[in-house]
Each structure stands twice: as structure tokens, then as C-alpha cells.
C-alpha positions in Angstrom: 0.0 0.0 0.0 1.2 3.6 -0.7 2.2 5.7 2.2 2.7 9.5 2.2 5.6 10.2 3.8 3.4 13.8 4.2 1.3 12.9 6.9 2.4 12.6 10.1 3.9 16.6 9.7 0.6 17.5 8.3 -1.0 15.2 11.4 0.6 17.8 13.3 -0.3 20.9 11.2 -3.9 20.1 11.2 -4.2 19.4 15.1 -3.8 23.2 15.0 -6.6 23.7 13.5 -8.6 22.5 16.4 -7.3 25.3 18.9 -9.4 28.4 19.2 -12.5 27.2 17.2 -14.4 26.2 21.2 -16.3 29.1 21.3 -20.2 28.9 20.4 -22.1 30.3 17.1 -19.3 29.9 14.9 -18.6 32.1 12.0 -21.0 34.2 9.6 -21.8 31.5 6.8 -21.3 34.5 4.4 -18.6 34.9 5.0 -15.9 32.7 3.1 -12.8 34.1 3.1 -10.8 35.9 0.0 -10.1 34.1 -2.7 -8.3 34.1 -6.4 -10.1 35.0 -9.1 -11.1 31.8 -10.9 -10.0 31.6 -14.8 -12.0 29.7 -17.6 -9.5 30.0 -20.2 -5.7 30.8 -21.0 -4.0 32.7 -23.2 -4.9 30.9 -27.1 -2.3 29.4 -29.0 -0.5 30.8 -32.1 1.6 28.4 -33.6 2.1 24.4 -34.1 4.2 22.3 -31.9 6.0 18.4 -33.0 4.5 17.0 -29.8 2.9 17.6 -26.5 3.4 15.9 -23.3 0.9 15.9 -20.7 -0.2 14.5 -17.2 -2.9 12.7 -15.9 -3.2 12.3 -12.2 -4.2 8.8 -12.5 -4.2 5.1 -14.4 -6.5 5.6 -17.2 -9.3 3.1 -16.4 -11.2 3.2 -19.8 -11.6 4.9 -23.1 -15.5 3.9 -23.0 -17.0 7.3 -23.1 -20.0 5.3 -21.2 -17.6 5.7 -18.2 -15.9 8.6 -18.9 -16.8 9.9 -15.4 -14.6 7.9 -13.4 -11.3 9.1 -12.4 -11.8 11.8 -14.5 -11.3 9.9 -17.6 -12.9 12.0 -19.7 -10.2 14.6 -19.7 -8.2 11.8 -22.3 -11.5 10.8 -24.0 -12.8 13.9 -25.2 -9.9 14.1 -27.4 -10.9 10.8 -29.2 -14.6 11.1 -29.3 -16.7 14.1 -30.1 -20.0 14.8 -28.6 -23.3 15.8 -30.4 -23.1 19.7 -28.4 -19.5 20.7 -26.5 -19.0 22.6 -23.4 -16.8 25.2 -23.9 -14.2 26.2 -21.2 -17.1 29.0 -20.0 -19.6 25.9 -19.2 -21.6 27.3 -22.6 -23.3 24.7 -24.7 -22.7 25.0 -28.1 -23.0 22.8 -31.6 -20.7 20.1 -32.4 -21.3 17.3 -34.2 -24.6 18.3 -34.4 -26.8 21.4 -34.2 -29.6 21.7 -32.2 -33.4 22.6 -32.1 -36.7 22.3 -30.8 -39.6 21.1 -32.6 -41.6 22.1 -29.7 -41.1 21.4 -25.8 -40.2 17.7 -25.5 -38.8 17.2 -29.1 -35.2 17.7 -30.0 -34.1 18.0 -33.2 -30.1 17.5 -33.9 -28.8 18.2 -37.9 -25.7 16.2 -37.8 -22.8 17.6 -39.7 -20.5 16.1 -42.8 -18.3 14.1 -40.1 -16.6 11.6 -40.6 -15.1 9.1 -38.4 -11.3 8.0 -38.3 -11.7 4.9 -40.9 -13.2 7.7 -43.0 -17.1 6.7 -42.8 -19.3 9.1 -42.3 -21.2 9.9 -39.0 -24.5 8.9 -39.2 -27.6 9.3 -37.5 -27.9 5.6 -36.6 -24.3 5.5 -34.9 -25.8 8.7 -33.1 -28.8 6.4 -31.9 -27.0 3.2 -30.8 -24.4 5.6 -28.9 -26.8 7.3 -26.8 -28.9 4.5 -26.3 -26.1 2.4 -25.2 -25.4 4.9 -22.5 -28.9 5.3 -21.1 -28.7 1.1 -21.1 -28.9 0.1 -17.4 -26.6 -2.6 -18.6 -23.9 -0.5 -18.8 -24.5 1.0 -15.4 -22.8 4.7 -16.7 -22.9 7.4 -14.7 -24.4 9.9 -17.3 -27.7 7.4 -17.5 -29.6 9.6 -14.9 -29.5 12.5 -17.4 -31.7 10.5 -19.8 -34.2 10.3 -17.2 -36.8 12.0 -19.1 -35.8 10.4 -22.5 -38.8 8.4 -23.7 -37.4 7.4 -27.5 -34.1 8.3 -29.6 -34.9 7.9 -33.3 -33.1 8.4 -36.6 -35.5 10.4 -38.9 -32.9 10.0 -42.0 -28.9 9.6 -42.2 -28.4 12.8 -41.0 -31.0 13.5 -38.4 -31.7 12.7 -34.7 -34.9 12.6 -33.1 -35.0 12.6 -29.7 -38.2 12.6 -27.8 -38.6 13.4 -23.8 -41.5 13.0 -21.4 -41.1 16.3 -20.1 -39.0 19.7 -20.7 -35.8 19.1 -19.5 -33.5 22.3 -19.2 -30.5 19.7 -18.2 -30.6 17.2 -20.6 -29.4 19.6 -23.6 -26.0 20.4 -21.2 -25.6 16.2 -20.9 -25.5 16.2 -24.6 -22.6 18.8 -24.6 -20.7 16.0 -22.6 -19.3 12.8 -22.9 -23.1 11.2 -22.7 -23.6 12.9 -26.1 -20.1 11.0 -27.5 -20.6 9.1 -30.8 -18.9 6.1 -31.8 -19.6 3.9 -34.8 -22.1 1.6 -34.4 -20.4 -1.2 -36.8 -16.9 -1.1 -35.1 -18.6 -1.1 -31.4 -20.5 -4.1 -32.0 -18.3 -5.9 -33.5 -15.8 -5.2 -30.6 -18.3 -6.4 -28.3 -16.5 -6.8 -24.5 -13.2 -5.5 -25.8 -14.9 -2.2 -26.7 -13.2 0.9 -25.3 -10.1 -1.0 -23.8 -6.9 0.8 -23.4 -5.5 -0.9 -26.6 -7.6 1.8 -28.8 -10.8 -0.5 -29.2 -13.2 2.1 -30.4 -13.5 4.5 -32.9 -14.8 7.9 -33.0 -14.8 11.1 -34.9 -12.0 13.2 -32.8 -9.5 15.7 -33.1 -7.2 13.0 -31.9 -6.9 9.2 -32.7 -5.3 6.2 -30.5 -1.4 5.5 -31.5 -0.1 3.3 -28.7 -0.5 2.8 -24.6 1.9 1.4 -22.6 1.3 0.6 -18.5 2.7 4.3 -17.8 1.0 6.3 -20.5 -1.2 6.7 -23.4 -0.1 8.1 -26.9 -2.5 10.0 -29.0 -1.9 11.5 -32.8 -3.4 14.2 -34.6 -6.5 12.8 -36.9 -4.9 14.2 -40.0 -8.5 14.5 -41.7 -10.5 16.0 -39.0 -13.7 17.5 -40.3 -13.9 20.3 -37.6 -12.3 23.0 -39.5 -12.2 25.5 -36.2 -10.8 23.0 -34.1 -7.8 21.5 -36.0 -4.7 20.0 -33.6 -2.0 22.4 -33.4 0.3 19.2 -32.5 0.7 16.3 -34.3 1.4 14.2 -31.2 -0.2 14.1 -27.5 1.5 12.0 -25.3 -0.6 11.8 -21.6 1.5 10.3 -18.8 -0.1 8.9 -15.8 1.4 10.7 -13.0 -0.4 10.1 -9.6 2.9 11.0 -6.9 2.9 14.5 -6.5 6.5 14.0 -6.4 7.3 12.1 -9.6 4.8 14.9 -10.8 6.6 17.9 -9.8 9.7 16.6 -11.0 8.7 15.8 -14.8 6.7 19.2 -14.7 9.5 21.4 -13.6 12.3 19.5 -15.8 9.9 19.7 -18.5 9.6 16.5 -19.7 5.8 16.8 -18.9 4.7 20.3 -20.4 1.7 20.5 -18.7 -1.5 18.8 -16.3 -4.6 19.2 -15.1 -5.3 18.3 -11.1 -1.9 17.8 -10.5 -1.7 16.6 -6.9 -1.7 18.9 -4.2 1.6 18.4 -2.7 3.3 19.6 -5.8 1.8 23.2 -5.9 4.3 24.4 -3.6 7.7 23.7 -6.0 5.3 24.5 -9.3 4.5 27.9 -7.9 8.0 28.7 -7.6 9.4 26.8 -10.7 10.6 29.1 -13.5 9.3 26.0 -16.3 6.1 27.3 -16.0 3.1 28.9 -14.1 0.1 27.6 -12.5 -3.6 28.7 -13.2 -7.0 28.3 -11.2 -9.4 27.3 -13.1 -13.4 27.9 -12.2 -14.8 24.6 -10.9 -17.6 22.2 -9.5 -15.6 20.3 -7.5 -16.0 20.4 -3.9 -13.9 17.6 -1.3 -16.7 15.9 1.1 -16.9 13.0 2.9 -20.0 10.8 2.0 -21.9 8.5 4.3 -22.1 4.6 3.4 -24.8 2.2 4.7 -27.1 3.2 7.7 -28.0 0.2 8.7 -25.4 -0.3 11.8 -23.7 2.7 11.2 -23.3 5.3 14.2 -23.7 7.8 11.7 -27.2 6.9 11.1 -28.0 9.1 13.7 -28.0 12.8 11.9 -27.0 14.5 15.0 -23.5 13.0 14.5 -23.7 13.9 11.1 -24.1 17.2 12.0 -22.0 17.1 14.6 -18.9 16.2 12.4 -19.9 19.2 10.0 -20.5 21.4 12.5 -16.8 20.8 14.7 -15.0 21.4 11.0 -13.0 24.8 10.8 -13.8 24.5 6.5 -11.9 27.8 5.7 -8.6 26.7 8.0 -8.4 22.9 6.6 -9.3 24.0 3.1 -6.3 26.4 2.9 -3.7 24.0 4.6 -4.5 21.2 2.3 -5.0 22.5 -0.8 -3.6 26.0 -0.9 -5.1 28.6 -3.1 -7.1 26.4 -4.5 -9.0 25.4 -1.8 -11.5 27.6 -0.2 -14.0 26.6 2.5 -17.3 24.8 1.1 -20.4 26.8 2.4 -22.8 25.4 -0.4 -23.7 22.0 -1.4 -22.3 23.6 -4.6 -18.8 23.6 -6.1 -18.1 27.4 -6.8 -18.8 27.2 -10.6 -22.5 26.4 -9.6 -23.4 28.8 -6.9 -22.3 31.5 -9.0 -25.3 30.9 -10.9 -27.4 31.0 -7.5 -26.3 34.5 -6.3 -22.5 33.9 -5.6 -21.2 32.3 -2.0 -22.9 34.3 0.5 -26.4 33.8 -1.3 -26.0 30.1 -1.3 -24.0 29.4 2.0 -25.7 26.9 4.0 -22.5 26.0 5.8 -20.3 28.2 8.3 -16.2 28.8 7.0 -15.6 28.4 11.0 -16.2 25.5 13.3 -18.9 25.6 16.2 -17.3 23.0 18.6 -19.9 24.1 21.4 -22.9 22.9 19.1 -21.0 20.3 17.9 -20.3 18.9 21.2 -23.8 19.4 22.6 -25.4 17.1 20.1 -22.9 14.4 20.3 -23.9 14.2 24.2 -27.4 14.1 23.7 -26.7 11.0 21.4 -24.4 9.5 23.8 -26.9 10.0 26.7 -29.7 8.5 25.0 -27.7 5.9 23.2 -24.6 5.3 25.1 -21.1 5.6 23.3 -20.8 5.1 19.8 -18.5 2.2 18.4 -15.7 3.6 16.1 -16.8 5.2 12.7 -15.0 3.4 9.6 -14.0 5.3 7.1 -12.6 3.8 3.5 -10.7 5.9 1.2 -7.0 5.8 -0.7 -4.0 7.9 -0.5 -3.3 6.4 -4.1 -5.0 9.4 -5.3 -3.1 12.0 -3.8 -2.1 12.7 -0.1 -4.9 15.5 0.6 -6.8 12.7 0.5 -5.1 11.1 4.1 -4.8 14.7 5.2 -8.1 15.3 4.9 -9.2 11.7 6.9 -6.6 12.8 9.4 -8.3 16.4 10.1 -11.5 14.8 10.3 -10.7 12.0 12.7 -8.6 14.6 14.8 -12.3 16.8 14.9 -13.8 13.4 15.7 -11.4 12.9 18.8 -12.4 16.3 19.8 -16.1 15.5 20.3 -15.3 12.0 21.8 -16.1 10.5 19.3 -13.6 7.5 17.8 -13.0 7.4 13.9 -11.0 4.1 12.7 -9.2 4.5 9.5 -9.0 1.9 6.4 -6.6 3.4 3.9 -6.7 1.1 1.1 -4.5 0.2 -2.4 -6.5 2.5 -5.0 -8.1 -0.7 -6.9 -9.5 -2.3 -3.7 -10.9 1.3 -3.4 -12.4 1.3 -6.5 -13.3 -2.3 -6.3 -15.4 -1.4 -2.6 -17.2 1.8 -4.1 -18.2 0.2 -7.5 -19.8 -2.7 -4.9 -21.3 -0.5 -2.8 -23.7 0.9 -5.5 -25.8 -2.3 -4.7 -24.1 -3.5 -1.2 -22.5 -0.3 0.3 -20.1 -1.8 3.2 -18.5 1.2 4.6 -19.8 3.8 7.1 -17.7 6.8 5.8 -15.7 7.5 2.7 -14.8 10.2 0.6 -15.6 12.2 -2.8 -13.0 14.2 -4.0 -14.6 15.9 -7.8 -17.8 17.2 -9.1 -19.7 17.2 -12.1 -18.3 18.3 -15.8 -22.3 20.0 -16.2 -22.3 23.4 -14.1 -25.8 22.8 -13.2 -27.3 22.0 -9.8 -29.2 19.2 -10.8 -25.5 17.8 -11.9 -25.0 17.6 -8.4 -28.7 16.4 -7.2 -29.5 13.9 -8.7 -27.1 11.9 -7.1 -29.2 12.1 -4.0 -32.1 10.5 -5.9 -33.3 7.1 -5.2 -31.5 4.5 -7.1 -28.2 6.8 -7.9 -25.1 5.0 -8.2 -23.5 7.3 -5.0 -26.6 7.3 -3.1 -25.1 4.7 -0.7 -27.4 5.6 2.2 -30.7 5.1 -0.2 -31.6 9.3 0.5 -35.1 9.6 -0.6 -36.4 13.1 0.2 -39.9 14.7 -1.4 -38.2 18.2 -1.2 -34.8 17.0 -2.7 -36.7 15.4 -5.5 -39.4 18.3 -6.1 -36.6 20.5 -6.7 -34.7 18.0 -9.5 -38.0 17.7 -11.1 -38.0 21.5 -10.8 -35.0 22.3 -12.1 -35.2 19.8 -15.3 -38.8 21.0 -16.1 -38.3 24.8 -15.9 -35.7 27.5 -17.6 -36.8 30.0 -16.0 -33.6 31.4 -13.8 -35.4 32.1 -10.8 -37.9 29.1 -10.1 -34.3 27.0 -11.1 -32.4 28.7 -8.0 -35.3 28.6 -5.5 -35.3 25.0 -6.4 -32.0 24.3 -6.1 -31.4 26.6 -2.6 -34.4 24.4 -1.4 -32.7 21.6 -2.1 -29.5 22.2 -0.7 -31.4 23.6 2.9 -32.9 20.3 2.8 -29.4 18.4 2.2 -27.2 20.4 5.0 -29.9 19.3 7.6 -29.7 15.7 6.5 -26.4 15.6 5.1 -25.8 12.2 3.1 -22.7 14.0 2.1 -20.8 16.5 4.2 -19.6 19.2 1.7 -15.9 20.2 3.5 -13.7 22.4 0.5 -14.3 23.4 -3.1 -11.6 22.7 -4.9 -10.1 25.2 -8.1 -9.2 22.9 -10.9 -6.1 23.1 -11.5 -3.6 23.5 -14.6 0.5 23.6 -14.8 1.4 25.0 -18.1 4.9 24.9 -19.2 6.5 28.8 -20.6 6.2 27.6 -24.2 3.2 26.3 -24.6 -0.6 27.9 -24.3 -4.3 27.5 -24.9 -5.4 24.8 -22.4 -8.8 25.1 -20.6 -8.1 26.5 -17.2 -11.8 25.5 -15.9 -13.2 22.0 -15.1 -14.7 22.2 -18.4 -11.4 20.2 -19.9 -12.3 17.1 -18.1 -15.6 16.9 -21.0 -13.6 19.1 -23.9 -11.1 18.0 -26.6 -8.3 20.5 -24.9 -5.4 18.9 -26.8 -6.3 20.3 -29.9 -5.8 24.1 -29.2 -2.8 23.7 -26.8 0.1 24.9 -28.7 3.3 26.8 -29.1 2.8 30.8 -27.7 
């Protein structure tokens, strides 16, 4: 198992945390704390490059764009597969493959365009419908299948147009299509590569600025698809190379040698030596991803009690913790929100539900009235990995030392990263853990993105939330486009969510991007982990 070598100073750091935060009330939920400006772009490219090399602050797990969510994975596929709509680096929708209208409420019309796929072929409206319908397929369990809630029928009306009928308005389905759920791959190729289909050998094919050259256990190698139809987004580098580099150490090094020119979500122990490295220059990039720890299966757990759910939220200093572990790109999380969302709700004071500042009083009091009527409370488990960056153990650590605190015991299972993965991919049936952790948000800005995973049956709803309010407001948001009924639906929501809290919202997180001094153009938001980013990094 990896060990950070990290911890036990930061163990010491983050006991700090804990002094001075006794006193009752807390702070003012509105107020957050200064932050940096967020970008969502860089400064654009100008000329061509031989070849790019990039990191990726994991092991690729698939280039299915079905499961593009996991580990990020979608920050490599985009460049392979196009999508119907894009999201640009602003969270705007916009045409793609396809452009879009309405025939009236519940009837979408997409005009595909003359793509063509890698092999040549031309897009079709067929391998349109077989795409999407494979992703809303419960068989495939995706990720993005909750977005195609509403869809009732997907239909090819000739080669070159796509009927897609839902039950109901949906204001969020149209940003899912700008995703990695609106990906097209050709329906003869994915059939015929049946199990085998988006394995790390290149088994697909797609339409992309970008196709599969070679992968190797330590990286992936991509070249420029030297007949891409997309005349506005043509590769400004003929060869993408995208190393997996989890250590922030082995990280830091390659970035400031420049052997690696640039990465997105490097980990957060390399931000110190990248902010002072002359090879190149950090951005903070808007974002929906927040750090939380999310609760496992009730039944057993001392956490089904929501006073000790609160409890824990409550004795958190969110402001201090966010700023030791992740630096300037961490800020507390006072909405249910990442920060690229709740500026759509009024900005961070509007939508604060959470205090910056711990209340160790309240905390305290409501861990005794569970202890009085109860007894004490066996140990909370809690499952989560280092593998994927040492924030992630410094984070566990702050939280058990909170725990102690209250007198209340946390036990700790740190575990290899694939018996992580293994326990979390169970637990969407069979969830076995009290506690873990969710470190990431959704590529759609949109509260709903970050809802519906607290509707019945979602694949992360490990404690089976059902809530009327919770779901009134998804059906709310997905119905209407009318700004304001959207935000009253989505505050009401998360008002609901902090008092029941199935997830325990801690930091937002910038995204993060190292760019080396001669190259330019990347995405600075976390737009790029849904975007096709490779083709307008280039030479400045």
C-alpha cells in the first residue's frame, strides 16, 4: 500500500486547527474568506508544436466514453470522441457534431454535420442512436444514465438527423448532450468489438481531433487525426503523449524538468515547487468540485444518527483545513455547490448553507445528547485511498482529529487505490462502509448535476436518501428554464441536504492546470475534463 511520507507533519499541522474554534455560534456563513479569481480560459495558441506531453493524475481506467466519469477519464477521451453539443471552457453549450433545435417542448431536433469518423465513414444518425442509447442502457451501469431520465425514445429520422423525444422539458438534458453522454462512436466497429470495446488498446472508434497511437502501462499516446472534419478546431500538434502521474512528487519533478509540459489536477503536494518553478506557471481554473466525505450504509452505522452527522460538520474549521490542504485552490465549502455552480445562485454568500468556522460548542452538545440517550458510539470506519493524492489522508486525518475532539472514535482503512475502486463500485448495490470520501464534481455546471445523485437508485446514493423536497426540486430544475424558479429549487434543495447531510460538503476545490512557458491555450476550468483540450494547446 502507498504511504505518504506527508502525513504525520501535516497530522501535526492540522491538530492546529482545532485550537481556538471552542467558542459557540461559529462564524457568519457569508462569509468565506478571500479568494483568487477563478480563470476559464488561457491565453490561445499561435503556432504548431511536434509534440505535447501531458499529465494525468491517474491510471486511465477506460476509453469507454459510457464511463468517462470515473477518475476523471474523460479529460483523455474527449480528445478521441466528439459529442453531439460541446462545453466550452465558460460551461456554454454550443453545436458540435450536431446542431440543435426544438420542434416544440419535449422534441429535439439534432442536424448532424458532414463528419466523418477516423476509418473515413461518415457519421450517421444511426451511430448517433446506438451511442446514446447504449449509454442510457442500465446494462452499462454509466454514470451519465440519470440525465436521460426523461428520454422516452431516440430515433433516426434520416442519415443525417436525430430525433430525440422526452417525457417532459428538460433544461439539463441539452447540457448532458454537450458531454461525454452525447459522444458518438460507430455503431459497426462497437458491436463488432463487443467486451473489448473501449479497452486501453484503442478498441473504439470515434470522430475526434485526436486518434489512438499506442499505450503502454505508464501512458497513453495519441496522434493528430490528420483529416479532422472540424475546421475551427484543427490540432495544433501532431502528437499528445498523456502520462499517468499520480505522486505528487514524480509529478513535480517531470513538470519542472519539462519532460511533462503540462497537467490538469496535479496533486496537491506539488503546488508548492510548481509555484516557484521558473518552467512554468500555475492557473486556477473555475470549478464544480467540492472535497466531502459521504456517508455509506445506515444500517449499523453510528452515523445513522444525523445528529453525528451534523456534529462532524459542525466541529470542522472549512476555511482553516481548506487552505492548509489545498492552498489557493481550496476555499471553505459553504454550499452543497462547487463554486462554478453557486455563482449561478447568487455567488457564495447567497447560497451558504454551511459556516467557514467551526462551532465546537454545538458540535459537542449534540454528540452528548446522542451519547446520553444511546450510550457511546463504536468507532466510525471510514474507506478511502492515498493512491490518489495525499490530501486525501490529510483530509481523513483532520477529520478523525475533529472526531477525537467530540469524543467520538474514527477508525481508519486506507486502502491500495483498486481495492478502493473495487469497494465503491460494490457499494452501489451493497454499500459496506460507514464513511468514505468524494474528491470531484460534475463536468455539467448545473445544480441538478450535483442532485440527482441524492435521488433514489443513484449509483453514490449509498445511504438510499429519498427526500420529497430534494426530488421536487430535480424535477424542478429539469422542467423549468426560467432562472429564478431553477435557483429557489436548487437553494431548497440544498437547505434540505445540510440538515440531512448524506454527504458532508468540506472544500471546493479550483481545478487546476501547470502549463509549461512555451506552450498555451489549455482550458483552465473544469470544463477540460468533457472538452477536446489537446487540440488548441500549442506553441505561444
Amino acid at each position: 500500500m502507498k504511504k505518504s511520507l506527508a502525513l504525520p507533519v501535516v497530522a501535526i499541522a492540522l491538530t492546529g486547527l482545532l485550537a481556538g474554534c471552542a467558542g459557540g455560534g461559529g462564524s457568519d456563513p457569508s462569509s468565506s474568506g478571500g479568494s483568487a479569481e477563478l480563470l476559464t480560459g488561457t491565453t490561445p495558441a499561435t503556432t504548431a508544436v511536434d509534440e505535447i506531453s501531458w499529465g494525468y493524475n491517474a491510471q486511465l481506467p477506460t476509453l469507454d466514453p459510457a464511463q468517462s466519469i470515473s477518475r476523471n477519464a474523460g479529460q483523455v477521451i474527449a480528445n478521441l470522441c466528439d459529442s453531439l453539443l460541446t462545453t466550452e471552457a465558460d460551461f456554454t453549450v454550443t453545436d458540435n457534431l450536431a446542431s440543435l433545435q426544438y420542434e416544440d417542448d419535449t422534441t429535439l431536433l439534432l442536424t448532424l454535420k458532414e463528419a466523418t469518423f477516423w476509418d473515413g465513414s461518415p457519421v450517421t444518425a444511426d451511430d448517433a442512436v446506438y451511442s446514446l442509447q447504449r449509454t442510457m442502457d442500465p446494462a452499462q451501469a454509466s454514470e451519465w444514465a440519470p440525465y436521460f431520465a426523461n428520454v422516452t425514445s431516440i430515433a433516426a429520422r434520416d442519415d443525417s438527423t436525430l430525433v430525440i423525444e422526452l417525457s417532459e422539458p428538460d433544461a439539463v438534458f441539452e447540457r448532458a448532450l454537450g458531454t461525454l453522454a452525447g459522444a458518438v462512436m460507430q455503431r459497426e466497429f462497437s458491436e463488432a468489438a463487443g467486451a473489448e470495446l473501449g479497452s486501453l488498446q484503442g478498441t473504439l472508434m470515434c470522430s475526434g481531433p485526436f486518434t489512438y497511437d499506442s499505450s503502454t502501462a505508464s501512458s497513453i499516446t495519441l496522434a493528430k487525426n490528420e483529416s479532422y472534419w472540424n475546421e475551427d478546431r484543427q490540432p495544433l500538434t501532431d502528437k499528445l503523449t498523456i502520462n499517468y502521474l499520480v505522486d505528487g512528487a514524480t509529478a513535480s519533478a517531470a513538470l519542472t524538468a519539462g519532460d511533462v509540459q503540462g497537467m490538469y489536477a496535479f496533486p496537491a503536494d506539488a503546488t508548492d515547487t510548481l509555484s516557484t518553478s521558473s518552467a512554468g506557471s500555475i492557473y486556477l481554473g473555475q470549478s464544480t468540485s467540492q472535497f466531502s466525505f459521504i456517508v455509506g450504509n445506515l444500517d449499523g452505522n453510528p452515523l445513522e444518527d444525523v445528529r453525528l452527522r451534523q456534529a462532524l460538520s459542525l466541529g470542522m474549521d472549512r476555511a482553516a483545513v481548506a487552505s492548509k490542504v489545498f492552498g489557493q485552490s481550496g476555499t471553505a465549502a459553504t454550499s452543497m455547490y462547487g463554486s462554478a455552480i453557486t455563482s449561478q445562485l447568487g455567488g457564495e454568500s447567497e447560497a451558504a448553507v454551511f459556516s467557514p468556522g467551526a462551532d465546537l460548542e454545538a458540535a459537542q452538545a449534540l454528540v452528548d445528547e446522542v451519547v446520553e440517550e444511546k450510550g457511546e458510539q463504536r468507532p466510525i470506519v471510514i474507506s478511502y485511498t492515498t493512491g490518489v493524492g495525499p490530501e486525501v489522508g490529510q483530509m481523513v486525518l483532520y477529520l478523525q482529529q475533529v472526531a477525537e475532539k467530540l469524543g467520538l472514535a474514527v477508525e481508519l482503512n486506507d486502502q491500495p487505490p483498486p481495492v478502493w475502486i473495487e469497494g465503491i463500485m460494490a457499494a452501489q448495490t451493497n454499500p459496506s462502509f460507514d464513511l468514505t470520501f468524494g474528491y470531484g464534481g460534475p463536468v455539467i455546471a448545473d445544480p441538478v448535476a450535483v442532485l440527482i445523485d441524492f435521488q433514489p437508485g443513484a449509483i453514490s446514493n449509498y445511504t438510499g436518501y429519498d427526500n420529497a423536497v430534494v426530488n421536487e426540486s430535480i424535477a424542478t430544475g429539469r422542467s423549468t428554464s426560467d432562472d429564478a424558479e431553477r435557483t429557489a429549487a436548487a437553494l431548497a434543495a440544498q437547505k434540505q441536504l445540510a440538515e440531512d447531510l448524506p454527504r458532508i460538503p468540506v472544500a471546493n476545490v479550483a481545478n487546476l492546470l501547470f502549463m509549461g512557458k512555451d506552450i498555451t491555450g489549455a482550458p483552465a476550468s473544469s470544463a477540460a475534463n468533457g472538452f477536446p483540450w489537446g487540440a488548441v494547446v500549442g506553441g505561444r
